[in-house]
C-alpha positions as CSV (number, residue, x, y, z in Angstrom):
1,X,86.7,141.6,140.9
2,X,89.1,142.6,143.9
3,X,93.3,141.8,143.5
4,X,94.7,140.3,146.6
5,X,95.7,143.2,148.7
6,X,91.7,144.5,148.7
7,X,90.5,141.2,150.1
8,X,93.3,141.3,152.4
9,X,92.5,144.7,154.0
10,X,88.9,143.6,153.7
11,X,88.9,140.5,155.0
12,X,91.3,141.1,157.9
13,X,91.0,144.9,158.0
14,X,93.9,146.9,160.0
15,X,93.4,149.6,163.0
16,X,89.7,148.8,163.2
17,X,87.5,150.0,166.0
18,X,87.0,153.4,167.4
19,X,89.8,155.4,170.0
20,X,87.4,156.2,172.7
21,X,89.5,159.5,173.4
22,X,90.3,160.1,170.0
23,X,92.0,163.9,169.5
24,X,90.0,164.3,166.3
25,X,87.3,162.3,164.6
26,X,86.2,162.8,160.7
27,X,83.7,161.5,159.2
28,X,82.8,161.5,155.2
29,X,80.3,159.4,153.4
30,X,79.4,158.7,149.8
31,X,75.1,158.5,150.3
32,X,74.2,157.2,146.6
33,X,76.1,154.2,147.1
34,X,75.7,154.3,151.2
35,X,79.1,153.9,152.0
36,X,80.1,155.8,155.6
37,X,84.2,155.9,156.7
38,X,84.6,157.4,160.4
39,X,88.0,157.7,161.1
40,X,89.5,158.1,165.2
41,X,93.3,160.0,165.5
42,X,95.7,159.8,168.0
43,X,98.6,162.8,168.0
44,X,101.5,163.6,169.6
45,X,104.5,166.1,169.1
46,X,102.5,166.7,165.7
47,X,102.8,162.7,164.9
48,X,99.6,160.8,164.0
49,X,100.5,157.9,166.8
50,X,96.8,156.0,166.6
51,X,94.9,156.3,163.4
52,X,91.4,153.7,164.0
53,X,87.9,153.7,161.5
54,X,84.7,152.7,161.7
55,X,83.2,151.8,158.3
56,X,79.5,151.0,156.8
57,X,79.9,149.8,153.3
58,X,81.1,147.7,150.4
59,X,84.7,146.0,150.4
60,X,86.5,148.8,148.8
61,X,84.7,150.7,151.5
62,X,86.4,148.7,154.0
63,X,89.7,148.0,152.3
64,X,90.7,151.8,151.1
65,X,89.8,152.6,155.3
66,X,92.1,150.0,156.6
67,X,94.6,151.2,154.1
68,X,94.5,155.1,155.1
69,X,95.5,154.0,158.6
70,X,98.1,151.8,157.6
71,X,99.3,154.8,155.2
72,X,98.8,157.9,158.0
73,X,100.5,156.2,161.4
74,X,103.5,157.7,162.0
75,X,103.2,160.7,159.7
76,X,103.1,164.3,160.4
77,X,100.0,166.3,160.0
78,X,101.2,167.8,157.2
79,X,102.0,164.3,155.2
80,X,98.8,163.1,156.2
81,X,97.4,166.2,155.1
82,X,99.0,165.1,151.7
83,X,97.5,161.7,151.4
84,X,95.2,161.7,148.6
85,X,92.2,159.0,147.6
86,X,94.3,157.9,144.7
87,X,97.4,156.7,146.3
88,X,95.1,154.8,148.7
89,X,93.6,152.6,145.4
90,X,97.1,153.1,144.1
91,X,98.1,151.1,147.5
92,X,95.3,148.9,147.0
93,X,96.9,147.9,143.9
94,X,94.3,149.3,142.1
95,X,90.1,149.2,142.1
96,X,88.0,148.4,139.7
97,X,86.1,151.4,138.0
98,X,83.2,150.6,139.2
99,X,84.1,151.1,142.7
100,X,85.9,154.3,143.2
101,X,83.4,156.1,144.4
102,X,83.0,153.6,147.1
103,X,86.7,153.8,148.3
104,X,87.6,157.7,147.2
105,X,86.1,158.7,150.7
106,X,88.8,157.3,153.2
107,X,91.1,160.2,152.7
108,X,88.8,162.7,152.9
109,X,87.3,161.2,156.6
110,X,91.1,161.1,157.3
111,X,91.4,165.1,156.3
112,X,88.3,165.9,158.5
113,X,89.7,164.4,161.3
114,X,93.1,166.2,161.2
115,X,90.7,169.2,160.6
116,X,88.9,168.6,163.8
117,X,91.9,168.1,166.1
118,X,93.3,171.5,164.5
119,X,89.9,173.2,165.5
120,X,90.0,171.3,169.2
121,X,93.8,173.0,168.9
122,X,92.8,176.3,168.2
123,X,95.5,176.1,165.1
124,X,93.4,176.2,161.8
């Protein structure tokens, strides 16, 4: 069901844990299939320096979170701001149908947690 680059983000998933002093923390979830991505950020002169996640759910789940850090460390805020759910399964190599809706989530808990470091900044 999964090409090669899924099962390797899923099987040996990058950047995962949590940053205990994390400068924003996002969190977005898809509840009819029970998937959860919580994603911990690191910045510096505007740079996304640490990006970690925690994730509760299916392999895509996992995969298309380990992928959004891979894809957001060492970008701006603005070209992490930019990263969408679809170039996340587009750097998957693709998902089946099927399961989306399981992996569409990582960029959005990757958006809320620039959004809360923005609100910590006082910069929305």
């Amino acid at each position: 069901m999964y090409n090669d680059i899924v099962l390797d983000h899923f099987s040996d998933p990058r950047n995962a844990g949590e940053i205990p002093d994390a400068d924003g923390i996002g969190q977005f979830g898809n509840p009819a299939d029970g998937d959860n991505i919580k994603i911990y950020i690191k910045i510096k002169n505007n740079i996304l320096t640490n990006v970690r996640f925690k994730t509760f759910g299916c392999g895509a789940a996992i995969a298309a979170s380990s992928m959004v850090t891979v894809m957001a460390i060492g970008k701006t805020i603005d070209e992490a701001l930019s990263i969408r759910n679809e170039a996340v399964a587009e750097a998957l190599g693709g998902l089946p149908e099927n399961k989306l809706a399981c992996s569409n989530i990582a960029a959005d808990a990757l958006h809320n947690a620039i959004e809360d470091y923005l609100k910590k900044q006082n910069r929305e």
